[in-house]
C-alpha positions as CSV (number, residue, x, y, z in Angstrom):
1,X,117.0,98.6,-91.9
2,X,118.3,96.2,-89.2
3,X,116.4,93.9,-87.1
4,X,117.7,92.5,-83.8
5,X,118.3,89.3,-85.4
6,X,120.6,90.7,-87.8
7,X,123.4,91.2,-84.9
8,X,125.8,88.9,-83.1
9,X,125.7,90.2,-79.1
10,X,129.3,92.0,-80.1
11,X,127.6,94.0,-83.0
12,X,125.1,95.0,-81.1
13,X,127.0,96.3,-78.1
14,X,129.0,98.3,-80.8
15,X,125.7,99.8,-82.4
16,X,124.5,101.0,-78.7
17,X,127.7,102.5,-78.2
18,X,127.5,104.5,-81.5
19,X,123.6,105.2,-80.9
20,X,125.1,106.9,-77.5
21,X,123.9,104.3,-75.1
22,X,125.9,101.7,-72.4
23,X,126.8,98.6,-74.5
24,X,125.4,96.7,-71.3
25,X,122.1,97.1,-72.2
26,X,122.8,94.7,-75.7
27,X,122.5,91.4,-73.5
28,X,119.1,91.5,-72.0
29,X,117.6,93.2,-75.2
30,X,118.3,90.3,-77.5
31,X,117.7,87.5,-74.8
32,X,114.3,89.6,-74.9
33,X,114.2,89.2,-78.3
34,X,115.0,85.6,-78.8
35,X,113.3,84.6,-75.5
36,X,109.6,85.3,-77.4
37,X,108.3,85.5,-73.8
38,X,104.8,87.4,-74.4
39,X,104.9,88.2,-70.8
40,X,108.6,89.9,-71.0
41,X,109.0,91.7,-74.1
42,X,111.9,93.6,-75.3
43,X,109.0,96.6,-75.0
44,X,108.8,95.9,-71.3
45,X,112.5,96.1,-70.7
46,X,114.0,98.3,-68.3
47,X,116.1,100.6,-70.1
48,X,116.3,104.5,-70.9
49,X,113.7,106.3,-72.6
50,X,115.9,107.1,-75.4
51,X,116.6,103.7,-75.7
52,X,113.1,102.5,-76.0
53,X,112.5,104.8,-78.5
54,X,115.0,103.9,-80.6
55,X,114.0,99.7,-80.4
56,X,109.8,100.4,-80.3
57,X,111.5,102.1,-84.1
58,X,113.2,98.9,-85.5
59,X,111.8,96.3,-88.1
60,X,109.7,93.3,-86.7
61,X,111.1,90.8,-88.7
62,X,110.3,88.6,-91.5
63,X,109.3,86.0,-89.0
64,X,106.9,88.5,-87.0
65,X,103.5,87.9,-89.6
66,X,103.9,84.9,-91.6
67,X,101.7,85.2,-95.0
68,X,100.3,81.6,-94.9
69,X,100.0,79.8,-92.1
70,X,98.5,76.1,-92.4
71,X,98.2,73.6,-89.7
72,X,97.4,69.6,-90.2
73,X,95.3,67.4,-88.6
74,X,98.4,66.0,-86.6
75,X,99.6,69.4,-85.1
76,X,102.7,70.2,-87.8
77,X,102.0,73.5,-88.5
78,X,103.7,75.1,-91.9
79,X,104.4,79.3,-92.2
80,X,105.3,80.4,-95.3
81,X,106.9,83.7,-94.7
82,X,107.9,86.9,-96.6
83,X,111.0,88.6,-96.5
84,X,111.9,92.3,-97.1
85,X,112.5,91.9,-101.0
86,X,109.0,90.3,-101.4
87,X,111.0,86.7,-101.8
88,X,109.2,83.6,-99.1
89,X,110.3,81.2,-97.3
90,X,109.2,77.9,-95.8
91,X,109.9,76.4,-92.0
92,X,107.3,74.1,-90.1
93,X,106.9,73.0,-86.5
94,X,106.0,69.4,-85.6
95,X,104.9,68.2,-82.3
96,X,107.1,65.8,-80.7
97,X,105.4,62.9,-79.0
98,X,105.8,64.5,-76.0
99,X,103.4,66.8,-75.3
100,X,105.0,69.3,-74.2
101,X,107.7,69.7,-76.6
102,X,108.3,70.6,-80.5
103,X,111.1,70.3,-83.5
104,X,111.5,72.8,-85.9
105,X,112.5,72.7,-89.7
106,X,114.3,75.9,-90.9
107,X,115.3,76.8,-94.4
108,X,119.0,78.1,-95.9
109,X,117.9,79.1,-99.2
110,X,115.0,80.7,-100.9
111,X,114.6,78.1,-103.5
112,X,117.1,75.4,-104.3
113,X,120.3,74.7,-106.8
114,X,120.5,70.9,-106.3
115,X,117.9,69.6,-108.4
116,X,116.9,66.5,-106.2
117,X,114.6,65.1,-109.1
118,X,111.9,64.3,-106.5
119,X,111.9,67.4,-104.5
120,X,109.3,70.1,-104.8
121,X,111.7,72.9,-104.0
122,X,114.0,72.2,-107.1
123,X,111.0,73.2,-109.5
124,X,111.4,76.4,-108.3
125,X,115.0,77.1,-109.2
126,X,117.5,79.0,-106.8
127,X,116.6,82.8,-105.9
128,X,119.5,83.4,-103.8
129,X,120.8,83.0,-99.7
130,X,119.2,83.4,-96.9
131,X,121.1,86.3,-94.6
132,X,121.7,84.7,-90.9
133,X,118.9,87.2,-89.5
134,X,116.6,86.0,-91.3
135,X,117.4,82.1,-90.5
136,X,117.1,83.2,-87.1
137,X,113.7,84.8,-88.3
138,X,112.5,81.5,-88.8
139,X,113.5,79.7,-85.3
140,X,111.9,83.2,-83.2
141,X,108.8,82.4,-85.9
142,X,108.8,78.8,-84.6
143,X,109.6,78.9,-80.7
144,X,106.6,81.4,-81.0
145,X,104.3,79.4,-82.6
146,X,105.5,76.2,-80.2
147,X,104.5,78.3,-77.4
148,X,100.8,79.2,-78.8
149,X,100.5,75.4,-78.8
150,X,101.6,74.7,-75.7
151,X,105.0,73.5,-76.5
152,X,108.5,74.0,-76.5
153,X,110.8,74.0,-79.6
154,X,112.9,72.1,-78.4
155,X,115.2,70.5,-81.5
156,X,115.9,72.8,-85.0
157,X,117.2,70.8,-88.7
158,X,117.9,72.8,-91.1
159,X,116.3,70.2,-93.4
160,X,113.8,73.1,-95.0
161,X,114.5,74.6,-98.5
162,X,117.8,74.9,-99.8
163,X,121.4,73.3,-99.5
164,X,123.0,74.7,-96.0
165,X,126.5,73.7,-97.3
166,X,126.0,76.1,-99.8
167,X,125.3,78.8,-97.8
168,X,127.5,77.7,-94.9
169,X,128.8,81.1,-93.5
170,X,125.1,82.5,-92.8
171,X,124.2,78.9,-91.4
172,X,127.0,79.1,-89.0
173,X,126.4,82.7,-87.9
174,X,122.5,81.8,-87.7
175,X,123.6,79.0,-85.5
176,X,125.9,80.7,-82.9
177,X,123.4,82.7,-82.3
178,X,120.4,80.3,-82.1
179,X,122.5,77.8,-79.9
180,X,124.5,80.1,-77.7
181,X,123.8,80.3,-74.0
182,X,123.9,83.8,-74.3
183,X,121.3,84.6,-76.6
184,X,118.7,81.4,-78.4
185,X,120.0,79.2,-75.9
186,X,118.7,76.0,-78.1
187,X,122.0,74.2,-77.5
188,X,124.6,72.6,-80.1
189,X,123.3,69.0,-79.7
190,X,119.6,70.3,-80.3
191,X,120.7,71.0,-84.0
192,X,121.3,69.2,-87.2
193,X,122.4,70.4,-90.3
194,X,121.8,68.2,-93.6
195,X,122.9,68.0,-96.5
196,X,122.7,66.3,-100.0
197,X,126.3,65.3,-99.6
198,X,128.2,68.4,-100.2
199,X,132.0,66.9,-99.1
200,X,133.6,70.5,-98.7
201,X,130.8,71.9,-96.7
202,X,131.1,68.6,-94.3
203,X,134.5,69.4,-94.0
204,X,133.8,73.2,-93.1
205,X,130.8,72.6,-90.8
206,X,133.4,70.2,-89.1
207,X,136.5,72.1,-88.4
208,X,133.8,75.1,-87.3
209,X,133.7,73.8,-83.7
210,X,129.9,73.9,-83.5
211,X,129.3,70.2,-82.4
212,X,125.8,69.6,-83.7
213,X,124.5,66.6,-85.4
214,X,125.2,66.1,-89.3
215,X,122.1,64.3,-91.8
216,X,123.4,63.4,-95.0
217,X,120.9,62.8,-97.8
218,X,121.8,59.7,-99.2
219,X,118.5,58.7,-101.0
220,X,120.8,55.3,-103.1
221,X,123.1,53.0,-102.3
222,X,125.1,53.1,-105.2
223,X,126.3,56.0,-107.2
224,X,124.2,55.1,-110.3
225,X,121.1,55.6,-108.4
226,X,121.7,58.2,-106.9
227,X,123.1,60.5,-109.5
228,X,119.6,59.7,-111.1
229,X,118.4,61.3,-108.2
230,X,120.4,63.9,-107.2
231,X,122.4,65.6,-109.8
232,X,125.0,66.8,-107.1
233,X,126.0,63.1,-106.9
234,X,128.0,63.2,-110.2
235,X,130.3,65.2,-108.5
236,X,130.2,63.6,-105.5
237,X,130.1,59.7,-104.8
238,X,128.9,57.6,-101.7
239,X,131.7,56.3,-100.8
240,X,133.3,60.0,-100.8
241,X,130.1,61.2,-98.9
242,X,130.6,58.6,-96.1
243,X,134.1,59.4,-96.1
244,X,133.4,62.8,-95.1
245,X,130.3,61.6,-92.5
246,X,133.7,59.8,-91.0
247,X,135.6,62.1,-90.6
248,X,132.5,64.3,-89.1
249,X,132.5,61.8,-86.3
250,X,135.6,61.2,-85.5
251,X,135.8,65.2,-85.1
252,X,132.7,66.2,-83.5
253,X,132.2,62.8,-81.6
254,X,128.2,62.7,-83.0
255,X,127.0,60.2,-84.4
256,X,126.1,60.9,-88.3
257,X,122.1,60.3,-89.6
258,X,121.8,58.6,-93.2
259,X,118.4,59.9,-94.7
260,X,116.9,58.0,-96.9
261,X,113.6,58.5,-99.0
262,X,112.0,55.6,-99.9
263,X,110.4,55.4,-103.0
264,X,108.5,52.6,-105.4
265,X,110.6,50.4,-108.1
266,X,113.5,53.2,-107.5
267,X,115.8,53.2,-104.6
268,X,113.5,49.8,-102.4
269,X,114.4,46.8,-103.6
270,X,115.9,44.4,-100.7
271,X,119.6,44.5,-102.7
272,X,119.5,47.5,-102.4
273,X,118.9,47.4,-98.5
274,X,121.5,45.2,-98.5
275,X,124.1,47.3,-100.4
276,X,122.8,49.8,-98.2
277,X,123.6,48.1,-94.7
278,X,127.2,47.1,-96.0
279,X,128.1,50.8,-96.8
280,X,126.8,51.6,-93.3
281,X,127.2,48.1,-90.9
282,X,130.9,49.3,-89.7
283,X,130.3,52.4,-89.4
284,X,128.6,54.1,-86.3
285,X,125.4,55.5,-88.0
286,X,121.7,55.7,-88.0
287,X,119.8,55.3,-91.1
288,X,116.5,57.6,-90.8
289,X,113.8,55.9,-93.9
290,X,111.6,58.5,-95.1
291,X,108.0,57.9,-96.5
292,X,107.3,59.7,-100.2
293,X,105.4,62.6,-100.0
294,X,104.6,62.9,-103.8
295,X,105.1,66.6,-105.4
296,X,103.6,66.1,-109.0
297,X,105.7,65.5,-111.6
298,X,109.5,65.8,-111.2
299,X,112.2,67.9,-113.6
300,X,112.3,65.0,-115.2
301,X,109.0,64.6,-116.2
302,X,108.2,61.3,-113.9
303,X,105.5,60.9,-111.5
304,X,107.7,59.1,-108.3
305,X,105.3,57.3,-105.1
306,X,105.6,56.2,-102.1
307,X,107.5,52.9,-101.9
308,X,104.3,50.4,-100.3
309,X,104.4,49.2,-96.9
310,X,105.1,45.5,-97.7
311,X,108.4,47.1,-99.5
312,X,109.2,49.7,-96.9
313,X,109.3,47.1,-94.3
314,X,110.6,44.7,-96.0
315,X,113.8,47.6,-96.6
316,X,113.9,48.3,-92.8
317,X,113.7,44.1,-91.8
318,X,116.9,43.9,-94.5
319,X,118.9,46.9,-92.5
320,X,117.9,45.7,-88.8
321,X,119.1,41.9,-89.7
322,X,122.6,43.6,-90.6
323,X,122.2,45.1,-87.4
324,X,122.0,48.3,-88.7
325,X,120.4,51.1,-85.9
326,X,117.3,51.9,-88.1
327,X,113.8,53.5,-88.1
328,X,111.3,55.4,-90.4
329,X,110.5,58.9,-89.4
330,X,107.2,59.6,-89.1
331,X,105.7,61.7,-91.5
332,X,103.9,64.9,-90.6
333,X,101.9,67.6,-92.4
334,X,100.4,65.6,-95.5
335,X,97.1,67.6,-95.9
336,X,99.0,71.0,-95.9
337,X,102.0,70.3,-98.7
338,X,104.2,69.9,-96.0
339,X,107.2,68.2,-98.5
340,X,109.7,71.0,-98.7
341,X,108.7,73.5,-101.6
342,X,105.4,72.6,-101.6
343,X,103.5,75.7,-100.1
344,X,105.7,77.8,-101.7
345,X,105.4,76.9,-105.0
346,X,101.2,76.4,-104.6
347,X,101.2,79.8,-102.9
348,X,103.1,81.4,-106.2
349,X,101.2,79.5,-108.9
């Protein structure tokens, strides 16, 4: 059965009209719904009897109970929750330095395809898609928890488990309904889709008219490291990647994120920072370093670590003397498996 995250306003207007009701009454019910004002239910709302009835009858939502639920010493709190066919599904919520504000990290897929070798969502292969409801699950899941905390989700990337490009059609949807004035009301700049380097989906997310920001997963500054890496990159090469971010930004007019995990005798040596700031030192881009969060052994059978702190900074002094826009982002959650996959895959073994 339906939830009321499962409709776009339009096909929820159309269901009250077949129920027998006004289709007037489809606005304020979902703005109820995604508002996740305690104080203002959709219970609460003013409509007929008949009506209530029939809404006080449909499906929570995945998002409603999570199964696990751990917070870390520095606020990020991670919800593992379960959908209708018994499948889970990761998203977190981290404080922003402000106190009065959060960011959220959604998921696209249950499980993973890509393979990232250092990832711990990989080891759990690809189930299937997530529907857009139950993306939107996840955001209602976090602007609730934000609000128990005294915050305000503020900012969403769908950076969680999964390849968005892959599953691009439910992303979008999920989006339009997250962002939209008329119903999650987040805003288009307040969300950032990432990816591995999927060059289609770029393409696609790009010619969909959204405007958000675009994260591209770059993890290697050459395609020989990087293919070691992530698998996806045999098929698709930086300088094709970075093609596409261009494009991106000459399109959208937003500026595209480089992510980049940092990790020891792999991808931080200062050539490669420097190979690194000439692919990106004409190009308009940020370059976000990641700290390791190690997962256990990878596919592959190797044990990866953080890159030290002499080395990190010694990468991020090589990028800002190139002039290259650069910072590390700080990293949340690491006494409750907050690396994507982690919970998950702890909560199944």
């Amino acid at each position: 059965m339906r939830t009321l995250s499962d409709y776009t306003l339009e096909e929820f207007q159309r269901e009250l009209v077949g129920w027998g009701f006004k289709p007037s009454h489809a606005a304020h019910v979902l703005r109820a719904h995604y508002a996740q004002d305690p104080d203002r239910p959709v219970s609460a709302l003013a409509v007929p009897r008949p009506l209530a009835a029939r809404l006080e009858g449909m499906p929570a939502g995945d998002g409603r109970n999570p199964s696990i639920r751990r917070r870390a010493g520095d606020g990020t709190c991670k919800l593992l929750l379960r959908l209708e066919d018994g499948r889970t599904v990761e998203t977190v919520l981290m404080p922003d330095h402000r106190d009065d504000r959060a960011a959220g990290c959604v998921s696209s897929q249950v499980g993973c395809a890509m393979g990232c070798d250092f990832c711990a969502t990989t080891k759990t292969g690809f189930e299937r898609n997530l529907t857009a409801g139950e993306i939107v699950e996840q955001f209602l899941a976090l602007r609730r928890e934000a609000r128990v905390a005294g915050r305000r989700l503020q900012t969403l990337v769908f950076m969680g488990m999964g390849e968005p490009m892959l599953n691009l059609e439910a992303v979008v949807a999920a989006i339009r309904r997250i962002a939209a004035n008329d119903l999650g009301a987040l805003g288009w700049r307040q969300v950032t889709v990432s990816t591995v380097g999927i060059v289609p989906g770029i393409d696609a997310l790009a010619a969909s008219g959204l405007n958000v920001h675009l994260a591209v997963s770059l993890h290697g500054p050459d395609d020989e490291t990087r293919r070691a890496l992530i698998p996806a990159g045999r098929r698709f090469g930086v300088e094709e990647i970075l093609a596409a971010a261009d494009r991106y930004q000459a399109r959208t007019g937003r500026p595209v994120t480089v992510q980049y995990c940092l990790l020891k005798g792999v991808n931080d040596a200062p050539a490669q920072a420097r190979q690194l700031a000439q692919l990106v030192g004409a190009r308009r881009m940020h370059v976000n370093l990641l700290h390791y969060n190690p997962t256990g052994l990878s596919l592959r059978g190797l044990a990866y670590q953080p890159s030290p702190d002499d080395a990190s900074q010694a990468f991020l002094q090589e990028l800002r003397e190139r002039r290259v826009v650069a910072h590390f982002r700080r990293s949340r959650g690491d006494d409750i498996e907050a690396a994507c996959g982690q919970l998950r895959r702890r909560a199944a073994g």
